[in-house]
C-alpha positions in Angstrom: 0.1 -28.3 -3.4 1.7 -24.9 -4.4 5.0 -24.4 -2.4 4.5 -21.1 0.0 7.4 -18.7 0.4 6.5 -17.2 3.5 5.8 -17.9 6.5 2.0 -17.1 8.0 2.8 -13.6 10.8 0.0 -15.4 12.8 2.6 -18.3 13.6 5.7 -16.6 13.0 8.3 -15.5 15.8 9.4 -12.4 15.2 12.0 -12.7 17.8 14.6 -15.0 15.5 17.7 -13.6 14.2 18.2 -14.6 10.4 22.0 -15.3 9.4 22.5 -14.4 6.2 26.4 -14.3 5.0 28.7 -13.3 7.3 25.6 -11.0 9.0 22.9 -11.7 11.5 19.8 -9.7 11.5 16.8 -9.4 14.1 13.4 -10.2 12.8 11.5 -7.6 14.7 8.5 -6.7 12.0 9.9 -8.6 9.2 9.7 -12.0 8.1 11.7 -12.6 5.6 15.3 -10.7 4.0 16.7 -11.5 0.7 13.3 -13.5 -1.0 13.6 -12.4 -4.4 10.9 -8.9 -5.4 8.7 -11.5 -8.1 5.0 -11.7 -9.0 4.2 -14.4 -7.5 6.2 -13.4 -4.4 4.1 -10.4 -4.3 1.0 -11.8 -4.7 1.8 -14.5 -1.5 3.1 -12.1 0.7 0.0 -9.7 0.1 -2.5 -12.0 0.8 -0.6 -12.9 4.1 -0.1 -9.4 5.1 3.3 -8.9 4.2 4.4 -5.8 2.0 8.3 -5.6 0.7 9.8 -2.3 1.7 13.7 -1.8 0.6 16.3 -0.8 2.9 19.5 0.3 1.8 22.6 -2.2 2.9 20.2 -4.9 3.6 18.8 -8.1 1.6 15.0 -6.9 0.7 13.4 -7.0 3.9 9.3 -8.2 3.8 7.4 -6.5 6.8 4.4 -7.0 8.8 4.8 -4.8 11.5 2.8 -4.2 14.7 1.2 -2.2 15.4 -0.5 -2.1 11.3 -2.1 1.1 10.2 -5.3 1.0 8.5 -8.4 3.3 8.1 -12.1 1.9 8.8 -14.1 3.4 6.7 -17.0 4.5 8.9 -14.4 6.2 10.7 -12.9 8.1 8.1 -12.4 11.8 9.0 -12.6 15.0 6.1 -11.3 18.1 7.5 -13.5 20.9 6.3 -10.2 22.6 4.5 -10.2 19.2 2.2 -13.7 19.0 1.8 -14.1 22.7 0.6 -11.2 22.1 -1.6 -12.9 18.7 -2.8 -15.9 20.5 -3.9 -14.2 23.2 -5.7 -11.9 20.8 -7.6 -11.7 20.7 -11.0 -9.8 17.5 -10.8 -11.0 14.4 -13.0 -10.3 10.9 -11.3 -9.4 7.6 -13.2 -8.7 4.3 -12.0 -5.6 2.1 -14.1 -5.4 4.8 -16.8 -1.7 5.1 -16.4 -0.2 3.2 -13.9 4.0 3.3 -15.2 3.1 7.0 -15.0 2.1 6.8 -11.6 4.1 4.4 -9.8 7.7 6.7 -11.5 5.7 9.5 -9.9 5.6 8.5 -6.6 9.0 7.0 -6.9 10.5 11.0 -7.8 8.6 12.2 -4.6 10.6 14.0 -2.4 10.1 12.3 1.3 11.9 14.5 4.1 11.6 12.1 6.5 13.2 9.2 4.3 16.6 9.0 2.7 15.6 8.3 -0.9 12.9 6.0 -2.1 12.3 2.3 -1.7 10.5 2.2 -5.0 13.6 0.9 -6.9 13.5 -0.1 -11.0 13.2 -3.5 -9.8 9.8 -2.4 -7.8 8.9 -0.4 -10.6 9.2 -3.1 -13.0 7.5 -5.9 -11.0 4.5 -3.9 -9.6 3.8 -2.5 -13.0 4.2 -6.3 -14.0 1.6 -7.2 -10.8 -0.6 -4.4 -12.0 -0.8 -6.1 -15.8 -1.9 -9.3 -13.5 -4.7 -7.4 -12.4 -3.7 -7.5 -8.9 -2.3 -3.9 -8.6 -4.5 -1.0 -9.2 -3.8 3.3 -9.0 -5.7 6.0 -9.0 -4.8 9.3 -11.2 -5.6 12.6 -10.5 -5.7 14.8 -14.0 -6.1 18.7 -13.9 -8.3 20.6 -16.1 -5.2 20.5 -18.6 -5.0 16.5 -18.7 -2.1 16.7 -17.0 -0.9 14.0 -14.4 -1.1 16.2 -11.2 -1.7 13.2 -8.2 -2.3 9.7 -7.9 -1.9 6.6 -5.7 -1.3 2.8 -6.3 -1.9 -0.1 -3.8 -2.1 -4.0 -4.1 -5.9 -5.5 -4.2 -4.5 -8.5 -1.2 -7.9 -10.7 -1.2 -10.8 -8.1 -0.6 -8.4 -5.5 1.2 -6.7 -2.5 -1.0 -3.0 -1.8 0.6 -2.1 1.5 0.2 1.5 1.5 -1.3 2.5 5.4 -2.2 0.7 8.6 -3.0 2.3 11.6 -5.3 0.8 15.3 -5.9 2.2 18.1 -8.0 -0.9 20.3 -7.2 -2.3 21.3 -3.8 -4.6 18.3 -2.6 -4.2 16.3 -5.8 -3.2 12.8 -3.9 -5.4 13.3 -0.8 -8.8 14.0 -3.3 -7.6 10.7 -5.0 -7.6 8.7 -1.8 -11.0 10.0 -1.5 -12.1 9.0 -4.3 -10.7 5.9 -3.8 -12.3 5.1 -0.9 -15.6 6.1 -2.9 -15.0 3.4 -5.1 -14.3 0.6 -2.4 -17.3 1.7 -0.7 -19.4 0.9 -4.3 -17.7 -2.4 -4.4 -18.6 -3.3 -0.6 -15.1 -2.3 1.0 -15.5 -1.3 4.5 -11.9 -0.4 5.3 -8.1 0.2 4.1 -4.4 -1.1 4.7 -2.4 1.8 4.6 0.7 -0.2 6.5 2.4 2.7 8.3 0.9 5.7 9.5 1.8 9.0 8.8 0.5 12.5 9.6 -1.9 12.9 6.6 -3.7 9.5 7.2 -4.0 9.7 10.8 -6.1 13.3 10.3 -8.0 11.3 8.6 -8.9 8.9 11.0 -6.8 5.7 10.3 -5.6 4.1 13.5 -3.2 1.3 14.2 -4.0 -1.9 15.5 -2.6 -5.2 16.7 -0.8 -7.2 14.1 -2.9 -9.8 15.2 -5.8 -8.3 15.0 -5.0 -6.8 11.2 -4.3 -10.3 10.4 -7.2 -12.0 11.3 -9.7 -9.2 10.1 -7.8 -9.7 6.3 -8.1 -13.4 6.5 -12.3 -12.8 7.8 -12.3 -10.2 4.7 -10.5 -12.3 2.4 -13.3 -15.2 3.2 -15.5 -13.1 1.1 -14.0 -13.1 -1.8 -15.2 -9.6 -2.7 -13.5 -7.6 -6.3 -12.6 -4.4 -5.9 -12.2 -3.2 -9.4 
């Protein structure tokens, strides 16, 4: 039996404080500080609901907050300003075409609400490595130029595509590719999203946050089918 490096959320008490050094810290959404960013650690944590999200002055912290934010898709929301600029686009969409590109995109995004970016080399490097392991897919938005104007890369965790970071350089460029990535779930028999935290964009959209709880168990009943998503 493979040797599991985290713990299952379900079970987990997110009220323990972890010692590490000199320093305690409070659990609160996370279960884990310090476990070394590797592919297999990725892969685990994912398929537990557990994303790694960097924090400056602290040992890589692994989350599974509550509430989670996700977006069901027969719930999904296009304002009529997207969806008039979705059919005038002359964006072309690919999926995997050029992930390093993407990923060092979203990494350069300015975030006004963030101080700096949690997508370090070290995240750079591993995802991109995850993403040659065919478990880490983006989507790229290209302009009638063939230039790299959007995209958006996430972690395929069992059935479920988590949202990890979007990027534009044009108007609209990343929210047309999260449209067209829900699209292509739909085609493969996807009926919703993990988009982890909410934010403005995505709740216009329709995503909602639920119960930890409840996010778990619907990824372990989605994981049960065993459905690819690319």
């Amino acid at each position: 039996m493979l040797r599991e490096t985290f713990p299952d959320p379900l079970d987990y008490d997110f009220r323990t404080w972890v010692e590490i050094g000199e320093h305690l810290y409070r659990s609160e959404d996370v279960v884990a500080y310090g476990t070394p960013l590797t592919l297999e650690n990725v892969r685990e944590a994912y398929s537990k609901g557990i994303f790694p999200w960097s924090t400056p002055g602290l040992p890589l912290p692994w989350h599974s907050p509550d509430p989670r934010a996700v977006l069901f898709f027969d719930e999904l929301k296009i304002p009529r300003s997207l969806a008039k600029a979705r059919r005038q686009s002359e964006f072309t969409f690919t999926i995997d075409r050029d992930f390093r590109g993407v990923i060092e995109a979203c990494a350069a995004s300015d975030r006004p609400d963030q101080p700096g970016t949690w997508i370090t080399r070290e995240f750079i490097d591993v995802f991109t490595e995850a993403h040659e392991a065919g478990f880490v897919h983006c989507v790229e938005a290209w302009n009638a130029s063939g230039e790299l104007v959007g995209g958006l890369y996430g972690v395929d965790s069992g059935g479920v595509f988590s949202g990890e970071s979007m990027f534009h350089r044009e108007p609209n460029a990343s929210k047309l590719a999260l449209l067209f990535l829900i699209d292509h779930l739909r085609s493969r028999g996807s009926t919703w999203l993990d988009i982890q935290v909410m934010t403005p964009h995505l709740k216009a959209l329709g995503a909602k946050e639920i119960a930890r709880k409840d996010f778990l168990l619907d990824l372990a009943r989605t994981q049960a089918i065993s459905r690819p998503l690319f």
